[in-house]
N, C-alpha and C positions, 0 to 999 in steps of 0.2 A: 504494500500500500504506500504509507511513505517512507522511504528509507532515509533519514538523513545521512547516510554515507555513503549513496548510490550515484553519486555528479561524477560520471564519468570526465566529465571536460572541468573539476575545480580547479583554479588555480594554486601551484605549487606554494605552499606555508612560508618557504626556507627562499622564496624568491625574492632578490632586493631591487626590483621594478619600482616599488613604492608600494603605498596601500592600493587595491581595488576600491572600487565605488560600493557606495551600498544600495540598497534596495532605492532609492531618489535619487542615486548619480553620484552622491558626493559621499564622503569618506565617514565610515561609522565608527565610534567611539564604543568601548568596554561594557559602558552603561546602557548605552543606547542598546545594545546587542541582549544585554540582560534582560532589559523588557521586555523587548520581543520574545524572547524564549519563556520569560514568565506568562509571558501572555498567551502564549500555545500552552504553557503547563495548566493553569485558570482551564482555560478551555477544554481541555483535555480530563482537568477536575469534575467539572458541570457536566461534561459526557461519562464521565466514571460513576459519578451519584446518580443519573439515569440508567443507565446499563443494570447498578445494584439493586435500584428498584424496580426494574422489570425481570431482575431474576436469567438476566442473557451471560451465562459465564463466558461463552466463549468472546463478545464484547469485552467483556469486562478485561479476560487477560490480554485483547490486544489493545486494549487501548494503557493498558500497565508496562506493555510490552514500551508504547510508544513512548510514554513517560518515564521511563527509565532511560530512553537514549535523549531525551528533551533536558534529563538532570545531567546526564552524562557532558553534553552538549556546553550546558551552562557550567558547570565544570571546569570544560576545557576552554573557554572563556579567557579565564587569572591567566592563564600562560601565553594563548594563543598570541600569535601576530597580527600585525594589519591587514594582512590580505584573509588571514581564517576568521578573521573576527567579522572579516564582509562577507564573505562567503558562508558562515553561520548564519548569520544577519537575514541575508537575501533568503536562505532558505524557510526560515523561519520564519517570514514576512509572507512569502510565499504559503506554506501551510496553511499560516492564519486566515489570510485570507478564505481558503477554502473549510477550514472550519466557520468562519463566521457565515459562510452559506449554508452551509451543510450541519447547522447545530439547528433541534428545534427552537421556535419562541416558545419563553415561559407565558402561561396561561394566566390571565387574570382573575 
């Protein structure tokens, strides 16, 4: 489904080209990266508390599955470079995105 380590074409970590762009072209910060990945894990949360309440295991562990490389992810954050920390970045801007389509609306 999503793999965050499936970018066949990411750019090399250990390359001294400069940073990559981020997800709006311009070059993404530590912090800036954090969120976004906290913001996939949020999302990720909200889809875990529905999955337990419908009682769907096998949801359940994939989406455990996917939150475990989302922690991993933010993680490797503290060390990464400029060009992994945009390429985390992008990824997981990208994700979001498709969770925020693909998450139901809570019901009033």
């Amino acid at each position: 489904m999503h793999d965050a380590s499936s970018s066949s074409s990411a750019p090399d970590p250990r390359s001294s080209s400069g940073p990559a762009p981020g997800p709006a072209g311009d070059q993404v910060g530590v912090e800036e990266a954090h969120e976004i990945v906290g913001a996939v894990l949020a999302a990720y949360n909200r889809q875990l508390l529905l999955a337990r309440r419908a009682g769907d295991q096998q949801r359940l562990e994939e989406l455990m599955s996917q939150q475990r490389k989302c922690v991993e992810d933010r993680a490797r954050l503290n060390d990464a470079g400029p060009e992994e920390i945009s390429r985390i970045a992008a990824l997981y801007a990208e994700l979001l995105k498709g969770l925020d389509v693909s998450e139901p609306r809570p019901e009033s």
